[in-house]
Structures are given as C-alpha cells and as structure tokens.
C-alpha positions as CSV (number, residue, x, y, z in Angstrom):
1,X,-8.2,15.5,-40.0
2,X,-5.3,17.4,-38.1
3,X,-2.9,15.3,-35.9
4,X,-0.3,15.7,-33.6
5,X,3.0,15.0,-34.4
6,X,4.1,11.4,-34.2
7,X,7.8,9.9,-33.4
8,X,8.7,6.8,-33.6
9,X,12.1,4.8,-33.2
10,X,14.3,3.2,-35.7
11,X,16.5,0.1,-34.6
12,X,19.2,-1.7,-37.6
13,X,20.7,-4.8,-36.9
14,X,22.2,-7.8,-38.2
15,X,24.0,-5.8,-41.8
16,X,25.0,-8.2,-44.6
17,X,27.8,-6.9,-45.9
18,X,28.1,-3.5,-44.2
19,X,29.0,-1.7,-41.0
20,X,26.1,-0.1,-38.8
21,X,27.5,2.8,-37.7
22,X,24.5,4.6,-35.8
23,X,22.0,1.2,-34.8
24,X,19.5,3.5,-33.7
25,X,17.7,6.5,-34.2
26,X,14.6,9.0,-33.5
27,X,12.0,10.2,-36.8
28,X,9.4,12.4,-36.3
29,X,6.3,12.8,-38.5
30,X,5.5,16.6,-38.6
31,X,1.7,17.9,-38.9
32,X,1.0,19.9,-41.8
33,X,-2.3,19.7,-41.9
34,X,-4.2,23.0,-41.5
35,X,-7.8,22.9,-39.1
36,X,-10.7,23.4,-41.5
37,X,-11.8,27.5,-41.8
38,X,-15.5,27.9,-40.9
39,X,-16.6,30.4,-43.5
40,X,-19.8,32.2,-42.1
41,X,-22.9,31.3,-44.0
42,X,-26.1,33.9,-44.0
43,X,-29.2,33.8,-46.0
44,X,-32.3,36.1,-46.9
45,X,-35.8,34.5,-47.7
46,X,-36.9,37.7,-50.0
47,X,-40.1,36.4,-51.0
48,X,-42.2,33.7,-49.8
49,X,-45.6,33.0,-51.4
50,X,-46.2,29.7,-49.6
51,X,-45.8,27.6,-52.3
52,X,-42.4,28.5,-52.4
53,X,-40.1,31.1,-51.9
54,X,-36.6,33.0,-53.3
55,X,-33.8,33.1,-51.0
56,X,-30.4,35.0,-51.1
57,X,-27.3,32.9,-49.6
58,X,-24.3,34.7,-49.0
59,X,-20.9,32.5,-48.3
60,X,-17.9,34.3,-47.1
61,X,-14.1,33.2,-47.1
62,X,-12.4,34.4,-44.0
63,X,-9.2,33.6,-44.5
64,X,-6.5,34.5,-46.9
65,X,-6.9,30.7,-48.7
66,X,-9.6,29.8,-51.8
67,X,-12.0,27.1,-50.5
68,X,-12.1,24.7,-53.3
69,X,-14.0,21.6,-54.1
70,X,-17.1,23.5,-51.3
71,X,-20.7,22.7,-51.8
72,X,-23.9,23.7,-50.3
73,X,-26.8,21.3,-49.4
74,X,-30.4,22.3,-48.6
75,X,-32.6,19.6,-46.3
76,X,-35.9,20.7,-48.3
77,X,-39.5,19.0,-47.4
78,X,-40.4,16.0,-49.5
79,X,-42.7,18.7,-51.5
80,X,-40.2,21.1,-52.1
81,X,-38.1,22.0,-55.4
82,X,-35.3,24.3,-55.8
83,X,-34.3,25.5,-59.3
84,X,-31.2,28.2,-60.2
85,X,-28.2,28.4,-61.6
86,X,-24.6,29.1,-60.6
C-alpha cells in the first residue's frame, strides 16, 4: 500500500540527570513505497475442441524492475482441468 508522508511531533520533558537542550522537535516519515506496475496480460485460445482447449498467455513487464513472487490464476468451470508446465 503506498502512503503519504506522515509527521509527527516530538515533546522531552522532565530529564533525570541531563539538560534538555531542544524539548521539541518535528519527524517525518518519508514514503518509499513504489505504486504497483500493471503488467499487460494477453492470451490466445489456439485450439478449442470443446472439451477443452490450449491457450497461449503472454505476460509482459513494463517497467525497468523484475516482478517477483507474481502468479497467475484461472477461474475454470467446476468441469474444467488445466495441465502444463512452467
């Protein structure tokens, strides 16, 4: 999830044994989270006998960073199987 930057205050008081010499200050929590890349998916049913059919699915990165730890789901009909290998 990205999220805007956040700052917040910091207050010290009551020291043991030390001198507060700045009692307050200003943080602020930067973003570096990068917006998820939608990588175009297309797909080609080649053959299609009814009983099944062979499909081509293409998956392309568009930007200059690998997509790791991606899957790809399928929402087949109770009656379907799928079979292949990666």
């Amino acid at each position: 999830m990205v999220e805007a930057d956040e700052t917040f205050a910091v207050r010290l008081t009551s020291a043991n044994g030390a001198t507060i010499a700045t009692p307050q200050a200003t943080g602020t929590i930067v973003n570096d989270d990068q917006p998820p890349v939608a990588s175009p998916v297309s797909f080609i049913k080649r053959d299609d006998w009814g009983a099944g059919f062979v499909m081509d699915v293409k998956i392309k990165n568009n930007s200059a960073t690998a997509m790791n730890g991606w899957r790809i789901e399928f929402d087949l009909r109770p009656t379907s199987r799928t079979s292949g290998t990666a």
